[in-house]
LORO-392122 format. One record per residue (C-alpha): x, y, z. Coordinates in steps of 0.25 Angstrom, whole numbers. Example, Ala and Ser with C-alpha at 12.3 -4.5 7.8 and 13.67 -1.06 7.14 Angstrom:
// residues 2
@x 49; y -18; z 31
@x 55; y -4; z 29
//
This chain:
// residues 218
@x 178; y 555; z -129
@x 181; y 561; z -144
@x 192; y 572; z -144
@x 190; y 584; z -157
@x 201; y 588; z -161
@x 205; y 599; z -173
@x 219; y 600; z -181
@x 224; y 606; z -193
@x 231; y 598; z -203
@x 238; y 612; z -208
@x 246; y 610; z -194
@x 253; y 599; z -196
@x 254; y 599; z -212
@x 269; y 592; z -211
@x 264; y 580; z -203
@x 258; y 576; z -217
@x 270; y 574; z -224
@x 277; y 563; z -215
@x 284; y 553; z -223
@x 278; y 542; z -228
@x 288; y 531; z -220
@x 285; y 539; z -208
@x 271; y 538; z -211
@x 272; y 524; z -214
@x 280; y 519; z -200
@x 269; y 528; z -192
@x 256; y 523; z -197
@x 257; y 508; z -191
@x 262; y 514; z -179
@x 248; y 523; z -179
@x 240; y 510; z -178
@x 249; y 504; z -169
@x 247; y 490; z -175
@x 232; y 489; z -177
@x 226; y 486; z -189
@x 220; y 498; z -198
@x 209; y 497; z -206
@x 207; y 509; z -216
@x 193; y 513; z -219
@x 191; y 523; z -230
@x 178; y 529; z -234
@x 172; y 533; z -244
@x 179; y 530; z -258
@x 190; y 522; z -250
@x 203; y 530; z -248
@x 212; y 533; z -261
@x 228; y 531; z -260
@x 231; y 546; z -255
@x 220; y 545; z -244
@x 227; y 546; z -230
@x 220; y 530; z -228
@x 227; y 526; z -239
@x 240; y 530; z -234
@x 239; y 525; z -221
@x 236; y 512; z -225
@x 247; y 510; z -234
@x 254; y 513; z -222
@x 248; y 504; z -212
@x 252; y 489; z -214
@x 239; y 479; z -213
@x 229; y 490; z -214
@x 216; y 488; z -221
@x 209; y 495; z -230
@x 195; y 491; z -229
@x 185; y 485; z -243
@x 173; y 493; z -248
@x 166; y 489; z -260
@x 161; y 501; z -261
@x 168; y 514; z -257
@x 161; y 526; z -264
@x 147; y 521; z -258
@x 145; y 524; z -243
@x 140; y 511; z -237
@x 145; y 509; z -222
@x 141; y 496; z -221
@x 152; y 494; z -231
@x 164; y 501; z -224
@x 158; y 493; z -212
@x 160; y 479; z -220
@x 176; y 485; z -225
@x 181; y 488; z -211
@x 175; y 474; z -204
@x 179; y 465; z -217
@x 194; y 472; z -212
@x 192; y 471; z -197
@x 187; y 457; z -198
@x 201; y 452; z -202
@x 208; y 459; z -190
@x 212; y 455; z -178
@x 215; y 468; z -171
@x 206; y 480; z -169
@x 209; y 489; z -181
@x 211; y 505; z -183
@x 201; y 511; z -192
@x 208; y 521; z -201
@x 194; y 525; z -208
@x 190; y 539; z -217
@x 178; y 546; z -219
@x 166; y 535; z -223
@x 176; y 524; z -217
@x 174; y 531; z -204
@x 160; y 528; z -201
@x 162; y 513; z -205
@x 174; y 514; z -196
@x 165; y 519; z -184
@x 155; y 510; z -188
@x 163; y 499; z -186
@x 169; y 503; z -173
@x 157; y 505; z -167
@x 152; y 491; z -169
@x 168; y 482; z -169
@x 175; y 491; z -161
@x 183; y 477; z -156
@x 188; y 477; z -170
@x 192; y 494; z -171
@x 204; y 498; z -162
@x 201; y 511; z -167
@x 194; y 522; z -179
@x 202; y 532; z -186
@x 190; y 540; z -192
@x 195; y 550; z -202
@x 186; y 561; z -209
@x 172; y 554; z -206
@x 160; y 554; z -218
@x 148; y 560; z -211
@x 140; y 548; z -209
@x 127; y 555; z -214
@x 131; y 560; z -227
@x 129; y 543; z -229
@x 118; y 540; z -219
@x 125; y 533; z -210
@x 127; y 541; z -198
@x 117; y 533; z -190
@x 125; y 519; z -193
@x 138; y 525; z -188
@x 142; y 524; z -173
@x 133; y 533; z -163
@x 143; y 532; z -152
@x 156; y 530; z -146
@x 164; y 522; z -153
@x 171; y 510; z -146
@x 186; y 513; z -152
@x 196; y 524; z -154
@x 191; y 534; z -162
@x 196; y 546; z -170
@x 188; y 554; z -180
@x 196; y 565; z -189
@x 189; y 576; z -197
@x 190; y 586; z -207
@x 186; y 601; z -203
@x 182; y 601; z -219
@x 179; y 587; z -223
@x 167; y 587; z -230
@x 162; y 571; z -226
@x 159; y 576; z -212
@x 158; y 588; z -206
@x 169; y 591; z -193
@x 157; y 592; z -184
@x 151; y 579; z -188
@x 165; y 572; z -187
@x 164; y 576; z -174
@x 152; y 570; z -170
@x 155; y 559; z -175
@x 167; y 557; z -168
@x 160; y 562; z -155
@x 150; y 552; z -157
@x 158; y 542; z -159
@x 169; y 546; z -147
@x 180; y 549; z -156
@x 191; y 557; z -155
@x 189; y 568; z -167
@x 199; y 577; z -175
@x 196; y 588; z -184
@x 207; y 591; z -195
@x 206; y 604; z -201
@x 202; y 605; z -218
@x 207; y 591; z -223
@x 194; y 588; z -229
@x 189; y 573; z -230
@x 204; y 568; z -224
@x 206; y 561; z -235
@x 215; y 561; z -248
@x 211; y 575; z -251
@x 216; y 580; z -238
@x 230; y 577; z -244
@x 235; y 570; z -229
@x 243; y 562; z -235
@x 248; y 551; z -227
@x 240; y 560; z -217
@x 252; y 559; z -204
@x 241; y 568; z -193
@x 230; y 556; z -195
@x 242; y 545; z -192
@x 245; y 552; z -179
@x 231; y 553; z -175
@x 228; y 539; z -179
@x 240; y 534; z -171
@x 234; y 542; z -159
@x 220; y 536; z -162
@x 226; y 522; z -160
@x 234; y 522; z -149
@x 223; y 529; z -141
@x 214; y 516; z -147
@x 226; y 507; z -141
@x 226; y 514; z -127
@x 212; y 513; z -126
@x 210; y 498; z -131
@x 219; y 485; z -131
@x 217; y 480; z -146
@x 216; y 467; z -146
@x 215; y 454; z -157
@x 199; y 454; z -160
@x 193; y 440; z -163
@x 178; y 445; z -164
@x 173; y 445; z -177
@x 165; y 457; z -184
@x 151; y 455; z -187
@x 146; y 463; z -198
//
């Protein structure tokens, strides 16, 4: 069952600033070994972009390939994450924002063998595309955690948390930070490390991650 929560980031201001070398040493530790596969959305993530950061960080992580990334095509993101999940040989961690997100769940939903869990931050609302009814209508069979923006102006907080209800996310509400991205000024972004490493070892204790052979149809 999905758990709502709500924080302010004005609380916990100083977290933001942790060095980079601790930052650096954390962040593989957060995944516990798994491979990460970034997926960022619309007009990809540029170099200040909380993403970025983190997968400069993350040894063997993997951005994934759009031709495109200003047009909305789902099918697109879709082929980017399974042309990276394809060359892997354990389930991944999905670190996925706003349009990325839905491609993420997508994905989930129908190779959940090859996800060992989605990291879904600041969610597009699917019907500003005309998606929604592609998307996931239930459960999803992995770990799940959706974080929103009270003021994020891709998806209304009320939507974000139906969508993670639908899907049997756990959902966390941040106060004013906009669209969580580059112009939320995060930085290396130290609270969504802390969550993500909690997102992952809740994954690990729920599921034994192990070596897939099966290969993804498209």
């Amino acid at each position: 069952m999905s758990a709502f929560k709500n924080i302010d980031p004005s609380e916990s201001t100083n977290k933001k600033r942790n060095s980079q070398s601790g930052d650096r040493f954390y962040l593989p530790k957060a995944v516990e070994n798994l491979p990460v596969v970034i997926v960022p959305g619309l007009h990809n993530s540029d170099e200040q972009h909380w993403q970025s950061l983190w997968q400069s960080r993350l040894p063997g992580s993997q951005r994934i390939h759009v031709d495109d990334w200003d047009t909305p095509n789902l099918a697109a993101w879709r082929k980017g994450i399974i042309d990276v999940l394809e060359n892997l040989q354990t389930p991944a961690v999905l670190i996925a924002h706003s349009f990325g997100t839905l491609a993420s769940a997508s994905i989930a939903a129908e190779f959940p063998d090859k996800i060992a869990a989605l990291f879904l931050v600041a969610p597009a609302d699917p019907d500003k595309f005309g998606i929604a009814e592609q998307l996931p209508q239930d459960f999803l069979p992995v770990s799940a955690k959706v974080i929103g923006s009270s003021n994020d102006p891709w998806m209304t907080e009320t939507k974000a948390a139906y969508w993670s209800l639908l899907w049997g996310a756990d959902y966390l509400r941040i106060k004013n930070v906009g669209h969580i991205n580059s112009h939320s000024n995060l930085g290396i972004w130290s609270e969504g490390i802390h969550l993500l490493h909690r997102l992952v070892r809740k994954a690990k204790q729920q599921h034994s991650f192990r070596t897939v052979t099966k290969p993804i149809a498209a």
